[in-house]
N, C-alpha and C positions, 0 to 999 in steps of 0.2 A: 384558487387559493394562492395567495401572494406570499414571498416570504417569511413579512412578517407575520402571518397568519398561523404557521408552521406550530402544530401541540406541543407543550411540552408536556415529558412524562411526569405521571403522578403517582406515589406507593400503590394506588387502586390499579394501574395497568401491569397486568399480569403478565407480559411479553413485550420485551424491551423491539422485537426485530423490526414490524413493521412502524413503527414511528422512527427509528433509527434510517431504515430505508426512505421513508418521507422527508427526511431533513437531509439525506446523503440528494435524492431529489432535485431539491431547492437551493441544494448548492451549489450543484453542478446547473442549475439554470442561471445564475449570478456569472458564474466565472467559469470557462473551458478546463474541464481534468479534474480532476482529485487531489490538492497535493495534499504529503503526509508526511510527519515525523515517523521514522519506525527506527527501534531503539531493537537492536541486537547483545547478547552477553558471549561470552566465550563462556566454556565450561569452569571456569574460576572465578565467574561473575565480573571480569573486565566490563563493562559495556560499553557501545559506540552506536552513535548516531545519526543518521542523512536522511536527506528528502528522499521519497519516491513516489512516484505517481498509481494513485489504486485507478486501476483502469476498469474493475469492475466490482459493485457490491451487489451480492444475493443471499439470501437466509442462512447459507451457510459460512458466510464470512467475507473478506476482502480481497482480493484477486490484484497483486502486480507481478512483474518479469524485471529478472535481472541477470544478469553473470553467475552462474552459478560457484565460480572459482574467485568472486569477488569476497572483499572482508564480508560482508553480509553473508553472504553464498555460504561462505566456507564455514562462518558462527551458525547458521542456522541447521546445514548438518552437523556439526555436532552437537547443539543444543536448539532446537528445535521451535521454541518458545519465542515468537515477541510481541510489541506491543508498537500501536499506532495514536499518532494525535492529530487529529484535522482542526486547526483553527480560522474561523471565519471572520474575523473583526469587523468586517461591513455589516455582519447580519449581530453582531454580539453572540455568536455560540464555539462551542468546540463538544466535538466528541473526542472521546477514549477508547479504546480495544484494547484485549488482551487474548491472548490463544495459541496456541500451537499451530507450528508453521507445518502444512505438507504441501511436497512437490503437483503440479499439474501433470495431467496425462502429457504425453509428446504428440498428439493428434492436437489438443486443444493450442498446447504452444508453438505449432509450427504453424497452425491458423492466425494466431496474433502478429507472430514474428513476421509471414508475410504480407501483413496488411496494412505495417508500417510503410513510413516511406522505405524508397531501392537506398538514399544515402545513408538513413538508420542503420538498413541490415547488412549495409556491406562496411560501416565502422563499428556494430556490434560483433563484426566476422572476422576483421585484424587487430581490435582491442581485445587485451586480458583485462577485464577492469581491477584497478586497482594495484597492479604493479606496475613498477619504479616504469617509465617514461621515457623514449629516445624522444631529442630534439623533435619542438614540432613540426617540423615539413617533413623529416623522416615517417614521423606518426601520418601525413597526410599524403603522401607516396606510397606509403601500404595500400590507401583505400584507392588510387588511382591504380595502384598496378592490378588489385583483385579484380575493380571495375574494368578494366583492359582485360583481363583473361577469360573474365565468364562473356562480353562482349554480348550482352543483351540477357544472357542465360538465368533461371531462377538464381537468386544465391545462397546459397546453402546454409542452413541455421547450424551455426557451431552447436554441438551436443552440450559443453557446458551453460549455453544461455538457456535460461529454462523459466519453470513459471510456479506463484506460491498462492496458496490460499491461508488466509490465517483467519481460522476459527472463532468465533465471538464465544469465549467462556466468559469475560468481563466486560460491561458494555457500560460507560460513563455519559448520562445529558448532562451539559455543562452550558449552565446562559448567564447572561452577564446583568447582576443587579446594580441597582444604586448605592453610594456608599459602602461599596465592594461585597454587599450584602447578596452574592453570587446563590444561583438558584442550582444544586448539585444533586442528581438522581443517578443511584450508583443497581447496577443490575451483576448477579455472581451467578451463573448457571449451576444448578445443581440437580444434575441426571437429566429428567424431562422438565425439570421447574425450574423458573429464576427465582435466587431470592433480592428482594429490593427493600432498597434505603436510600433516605437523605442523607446528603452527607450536610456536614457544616462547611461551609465557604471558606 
C-alpha cells in the first residue's frame, strides 16, 4: 500500500486507532521521526507551543521525552492535558490528539535515553532546558568537561529527563480537499466507545 492509498476514516468505522496507526505508518515511511506540534497550558490556561519529536505510537497513545523541569515539563505536571498536530503537506494530511499526559516508567526511559547518541545524553545531562543560557562555549565546555570525567563510562540519565505518553481521548483525520472543501473526521472517546463525526472544513 503506497501512501496515497492510505483509508480514510468514515462515520461507519467504529475505532479511530488502527487507521490512525496506519497513517502514523505511512508517515514515517515518507520522512525519518514524527514531528509534532504539542500545545501545553499552565493551570490558568496560558498556553505555549514547540516541536517535539513522537518517537513512538501504540493504542494507547503517543510516546515522546523531554526535560522534565522544561516549560512543557513543568505545565504538564501541573496540568496534565495536551494536545498534538502532525502535518504532512507532501501527503495532504494532518492528524490531531488530545489526552492526558502521564509520565513513563524509569525502566522504559532509561532504555530510550541510552540509545540515543553518547552526544545527545551527555548535552541532555548539563542542559536544564529552558532556562536563561550562559554564553555559548560556556554551554559547550560543560558537555566536554562531563565527557572528560565519565572518560568512556555510561552517562547517567539526569532524573528530571523523563518520558510521556499522551493518551488518545480525541483523535482528528484531517485530508486536504479541493477548493479547501477539507475532508474532517472527528473521533471523542467515550468509556469503551468512540463517538464520531464530520466536521465541516
Amino acid at each position: 500500500m503506497t501512501a496515497l492509498e492510505a483509508p480514510f476514516p468514515s462515520p461507519a468505522d467504529p475505532d479511530p486507532i488502527p487507521l490512525l496507526l496506519g497513517w502514523m505508518r505511512e508517515a514515517k515511511s515518507t520522512a525519518p521521526g514524527w514531528a509534532a506540534a504539542l500545545a501545553t497550558a499552565t493551570c490558568n490556561g496560558r498556553p505555549s507551543v514547540r516541536m517535539v519529536l513522537v518517537q513512538e505510537v501504540t493504542p494507547r497513545g503517543a510516546i515522546f521525552y523531554s526535560d522534565g523541569g522544561s516549560r512543557k515539563g513543568t505545565e504538564l505536571r501541573l496540568n496534565p492535558r495536551a494536545a498534538i498536530c502532525l502535518h504532512w503537506p507532501a501527503l495532504g494530511r494532518q492528524l490531531r490528539a488530545e489526552g492526558r499526559v502521564r509520565r513513563l516508567p524509569a525502566t522504559k526511559v532509561d532504555s530510550y535515553f541510552h540509545s540515543r547518541p553518547r552526544v545527545s545524553q551527555l548535552a541532555a545531562a548539563v542542559s536544564h532546558q529552558s532556562r536563561p543560557a550562559p554564553r555559548r562555549p560556556e554551554l559547550e565546555a560543560w558537555v566536554d568537561r562531563l565527557a572528560s570525567e565519565l572518560d568512556g563510562a555510561e552517562v547517567p540519565r539526569p532524573r528530571r529527563w523523563t518520558g510521556y505518553l499522551l493518551g488518545f481521548e480525541v483523535v482528528e483525520f484531517w485530508r486536504e480537499g479541493p477548493g479547501r472543501l477539507h475532508h474532517r473526521v472527528e473521533y471523542r472517546r467515550m468509556g469503551s466507545r468512540w463517538q464520531v463525526c464530520e466536521l465541516q472544513p
